[in-house]
Structure formats: C-alpha cells, structure tokens
C-alpha positions, 0 to 999 in steps of 0.5 A: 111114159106118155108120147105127147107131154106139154110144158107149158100153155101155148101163145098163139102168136108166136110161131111154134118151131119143130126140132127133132132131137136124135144121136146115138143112146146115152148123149144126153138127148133127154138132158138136152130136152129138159135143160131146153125146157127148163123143167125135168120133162124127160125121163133121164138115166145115168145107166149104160143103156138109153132110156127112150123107148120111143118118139117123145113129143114135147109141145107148146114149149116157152123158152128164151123168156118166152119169145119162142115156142118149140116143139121138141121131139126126142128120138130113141138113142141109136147104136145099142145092141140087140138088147138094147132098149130099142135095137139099133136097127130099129132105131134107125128103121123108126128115125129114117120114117120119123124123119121123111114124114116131117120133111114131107110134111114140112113140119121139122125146122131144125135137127139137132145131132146129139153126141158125147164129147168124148167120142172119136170124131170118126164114129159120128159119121155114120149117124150123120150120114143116116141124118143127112139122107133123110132130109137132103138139105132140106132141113139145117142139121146143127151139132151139140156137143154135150158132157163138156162140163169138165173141158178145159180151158171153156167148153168151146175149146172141143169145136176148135180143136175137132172142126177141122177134122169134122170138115175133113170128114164131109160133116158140113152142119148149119150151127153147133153148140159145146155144152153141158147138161150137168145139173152140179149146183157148184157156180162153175157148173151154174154158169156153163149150164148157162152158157149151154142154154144161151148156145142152144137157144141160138141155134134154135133162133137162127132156124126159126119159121118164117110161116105162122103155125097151128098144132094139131095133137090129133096124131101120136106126133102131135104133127104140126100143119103150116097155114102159108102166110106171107108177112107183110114188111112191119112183120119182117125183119130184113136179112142183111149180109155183109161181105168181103175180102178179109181185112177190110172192116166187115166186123167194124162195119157191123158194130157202126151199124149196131151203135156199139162192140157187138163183133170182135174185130182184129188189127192184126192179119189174123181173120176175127170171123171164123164163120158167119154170126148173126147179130139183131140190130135195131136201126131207128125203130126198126129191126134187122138181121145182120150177117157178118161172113168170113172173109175172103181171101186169095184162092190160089195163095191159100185155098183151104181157107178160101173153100172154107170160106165160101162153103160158109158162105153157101151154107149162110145163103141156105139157111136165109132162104129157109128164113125168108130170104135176103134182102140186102148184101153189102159188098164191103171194099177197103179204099184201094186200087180195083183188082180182079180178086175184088171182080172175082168177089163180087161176081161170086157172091152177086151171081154166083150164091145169089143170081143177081137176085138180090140188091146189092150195095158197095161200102168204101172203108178206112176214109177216115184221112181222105182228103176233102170228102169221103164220097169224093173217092166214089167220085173219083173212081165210079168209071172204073168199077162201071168199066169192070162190068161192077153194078151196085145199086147204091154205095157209101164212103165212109170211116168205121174208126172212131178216133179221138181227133175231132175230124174222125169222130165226126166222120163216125158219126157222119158214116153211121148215119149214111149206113143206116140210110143205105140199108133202110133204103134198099131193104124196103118194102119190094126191094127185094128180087125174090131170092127166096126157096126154091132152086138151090143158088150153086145150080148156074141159070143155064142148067135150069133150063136142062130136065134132070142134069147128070152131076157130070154136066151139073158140076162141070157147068159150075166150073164153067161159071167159077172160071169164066164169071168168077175169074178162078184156075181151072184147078181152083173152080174143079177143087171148090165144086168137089167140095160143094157139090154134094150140097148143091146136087141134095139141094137141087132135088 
C-alpha cells in the first residue's frame, strides 16, 4: 500500500489541518480514517492482528461538506507482540519520531487517540502517556472511542460512565468522540454512523489552524510547510468566552445571543454544562465563536467539582490560543448582593487563566422584574464593584427570560440587542490585548521574570496567586496546583 494517497482535489482556500490518527492495533484507526473521508481508502482487517504496516498519509481530503480539508495520517497499531505486523516496540520507536518531527515542524493540529470501547480504562494510560511526552501540550490530544454500536442506552453513555476514572487517572484530552465504525446497513446502525461522523468532524472544527497552509508531497510524509499569515478582522472570527458561578444563566445567556435553544439549560441546582461547548453564532452579519464553560461554584463546599471546573476552564483558555486567541470574556453575574466568591471568580479568570489581556465585560441577569429600568441596578451598584478592586470594560442588565407578560417579552428583545451591541463592541478590530501563544496562562507574571524556574518555585508562586489575588485556602490553592501543574510546567517549556 501506498504511503501517500489523495482522496480528493485540494481547495486552495481552505486551510488544510494535520491529524495524527494512533492507539494500540485493532481500534479502528483505518475505520475511523475511511468514515472521516467517507470512502474506503484504508485498508481494513477484522484479524486479530493490525493491518498498518506503516505511516499512511491521506491528504487533500474534503469533508464536513467540504468546508474542511485534513490531512489524516494513520499510524501502525501499537501493543502487538514480537510477530505482530509491526512489533510494539517499533511501533512506538516510529510514533515517538512521527510525533516530535510534525510538533517541530509545526505541521500536527490534532492527535486523535484511537481505543476500543470495551478496554479496561487503566490499560489506556500507557499509550497516552507515550502520546502526551511527544508533544507536551503542544498539540490538543482528543479521544475516540470506537466499537460503541452496540452500547446502550446511546454511544455517550461509555464517557459518562468512564470520565470520571479517566480523570482520576491524570488522562486530561482536549475533546472526545463515542462512535462507531461499523458499516451494518440496518437504520440504528445508519444513524450512530451518523452520529459518529457528526462528533468527529467537530472535534476536527474545534482544532482548526488559524495560519494559511501550502502541501508540500516532495517527502514520504507529505509534510505540510505553514506560510505565517495574520488574518485581517473580515477573516476572523472572534473567540468569546462566557463565565460564571453555576446557576446564573450562562446557557441562556448563549441561546439570547444566538436568537434560539442552542444550549441546554436547566431550572433546577443541577449544572447543565458539563464541560465547555462551542456554539457558532451569527450576530448581524457577522460570525462568532461562543464558548459556554462549566460553572463555578463554592471550592471549599465541594471541590472536586470546582478543579474539574477550573481544569476545564484551562483547558478551554489553551486550546483558543492554539485558535488565535480570545477576544472577548463575559463575566456573567446573576443580580445579588457582591460576595468574595464573585471577586475570587473573576480574578481567577481575568488574572489568573488570561493576565488581564483580554477585555473583559460584566452581564447582570434575572432583571426581568426590576423595578424601574434594568441598567438602573448597575447604577446603583457600580461603587461597589469599583471598591472591590472589579474593573470591567463594559456591562449589561439584562433579562434571559422570555415570558409571556408583555413586559418580559419586550426586556428580551431589549437584552438581546444590548448583548450583541456589547459583544461587537468590544471584539472589534484591536480590542484585543494580545492574549494569544506563547507563555502558558497558569505561569503567574513574576515568574516569567526568573530563567529556568524549578517546578518547587513555579508551583508555589501559584499558590501564592491563587491565596492572595483569587482569595482561596492554602489547602484549596495547593490541591488545585497539584492537579494542574503537570499541564502548566509542559506548557511552559
């Protein structure tokens, strides 16, 4: 078999994006590159041993109705045994070069880890691990679960009942996708295949280059050459990130913007964004990324949902650099009285994942019933947060209710425009401050100044930050840099 196989004729105007496809043999790597390209253009094996002898290059490929190009690179299976078609060994001598020539190159956008749905979860680690060494965060790993055709009560149903002890195991991946391969003509099988190629092309989407690319097929890699070229703000979509404690409307405040129900929401005490989600929205001719992110709540009264959520958040904050940035947050505050939690929130997003580098924007919700205007709470309150040490370039009151009393409904209509006037506002061309590559967030300023901090000072300067600026326990600032650190000292390098 060929190593370099095109699908389909390239477009020159669309940026091509690199994916590295590898897991151990006999996950499904070659199904997952057929049902990513639509065609059979893998060779496929239902034998106990993998059936990739080498690195397979597929380039030029149209996919999402052609409104992406990728360049899918299948890797040899890893984990078989001396007579295996390729040795494991081998295999991860091939993948450990694979990998650091394209992060060196900067020719890999994505590496989708590749396993069988049936797998004890403890056995993943090893590959990941293997994975993760190469690139050093450098790179979004996503996961893809495959062979779920049979799952019960939907193919989903694997990550929610695995999440957890993936977490518990130090596996941290940017996206993941529960799908199935299978090519059985009966409607079920139609329709999860479906569902598969829909999940998988979005993890692809969230990962996509912001430089123009040019294929160079001289090398037996097909390697990919980036020609650096900044887009100009007609090009861009701007990144916006929403934010705040749980319970106080981000969701909603994503289907005002949005015009209709694109984000679940809840009424209940039970958090409706389990991690964050990406919503494209159109706002008076012009395109946005919307970000809703998992919400906050009280550290010391339970903080294993609180690190999950700020690990989320980090997590969030390094794949938008690798997009370009973000141009916008929203501090989303339900109407209440001022508390240290709301100043710990907001330090910890403005100062603490983004440097006060990006502007930053306060929405007031649940105004529906104010008395007299909706702004006149802001009015009222503005001193408050001004003595708090809280700066915010800009602000909104508004309602993300729509009711059916005449009032309400027209202080919908009067809050969706006042959001969409904020956000174009302040995502205008140079609004920005240039939170974009470079130095990881989690690296505190004062610690940029040192050369070649120890992890000891690097992670107790964090501490330092988290107790002092963010307002958190000693306990609570140590327990949430041990479980982020790893990520920040990777990132920094």
């Amino acid at each position: 078999m060929s190593s370099l196989a095109h699908a389909q004729p390239s477009i020159s105007s669309i940026p091509s994006q690199c994916v590295v496809i590898c897991g151990e043999a006999g996950s499904g790597k070659s199904s997952l590159v057929n049902l990513i390209a639509g065609t059979n253009i893998a060779v496929t094996s239902c034998d106990a041993g993998g059936c990739t002898a080498e690195t397979n290059v597929y380039d030029n490929l149209m996919i999402r109705n052609e409104t992406l190009k990728v360049k899918l690179v299948d890797t040899a299976g890893l984990d078989e045994g001396p007579l295996g078609t390729v040795p494991d060994t081998e295999a991860r001598r091939i993948l450990k070069k694979l990998l650091r020539t394209l992060t060196e190159q900067d020719d890999i956008h994505l590496i989708m880890y590749c396993v069988r749905g049936e797998r004890e979860i403890r056995t993943l680690r090893r590959n990941y691990e293997l994975i993760r060494s190469q690139v050093k965060r450098k790179v979004p790993i996503v996961l893809v679960v495959t062979c779920l055709e049979f799952r019960q009560p939907d193919m989903e149903d694997w990550w929610r009942v695995n999440e957890q002890t993936i977490s518990n195991l130090g596996m941290t991946f940017a996206g993941h996708a529960c799908i199935t391969t299978a090519t059985m003509t009966r409607p079920v099988f139609a329709e999860r295949r479906t569902q598969s190629y829909d999940a998988v092309c979005k993890l692809i989407e969230q990962c996509h280059p912001s430089n123009n690319t040019r294929v160079d097929t001289g090398s037996s890699l097909g390697t990919l050459h980036h020609v650096p070229s900044r887009k100009t703000a007609s090009d861009k979509h701007p990144n916006v990130v929403i934010f705040g404690q749980a319970g106080v409307g981000k969701s909603s405040l994503v289907n005002l913007l949005a015009g209709k129900n694109v984000a679940e929401t809840s009424s209940d005490l039970k958090p409706c964004t389990q991690k964050w989600e990406e919503y494209p929205i159109k706002l008076d001719g012009g395109s946005y990324n919307i970000f809703d992110t998992v919400g906050l709540r009280e550290p010391q009264l339970q903080p294993s949902q609180y690190f999950d959520a700020i690990e989320n958040a980090h997590s969030l904050v390094l794949t938008l650099k690798r997009r370009g940035g973000i141009d916008l947050l929203i501090f989303c505050v339900r109407a209440c009285r001022f508390t240290t939690t709301l100043r710990s929130n907001y330090r910890l997003f403005n100062e603490f994942l983004c440097e006060k580098k990006v502007p930053i924007v306060i929405v007031i919700t649940y105004l529906e019933d104010e008395d007299g205007e909706m702004d006149d709470w802001w009015k009222r309150n503005q001193d408050t947060f001004r003595h708090q040490e809280f700066r915010v370039d800009g602000h909104a009151c508004i309602t993300a209710i729509r009711g059916n009393h005449p009032n309400r409904s027209e202080r919908y209509e009067q809050s969706r425009t006042k959001i969409h006037k904020l956000v174009k506002e302040f995502t205008a061309d140079g609004q920005k401050r240039e939170c974009r590559g470079g130095d990881d967030p989690l690296v505190p300023p004062m610690q940029k100044l040192k050369k070649l901090p120890s992890e000891h000072s690097r992670s107790k300067d964090m501490v330092l930050h988290l107790t002092k600026r963010c307002g958190l326990s000693p306990d609570v600032a140590k327990q949430l840099v041990d479980r982020i650190k790893k990520d920040a000292v990777e990132g920094a390098t």
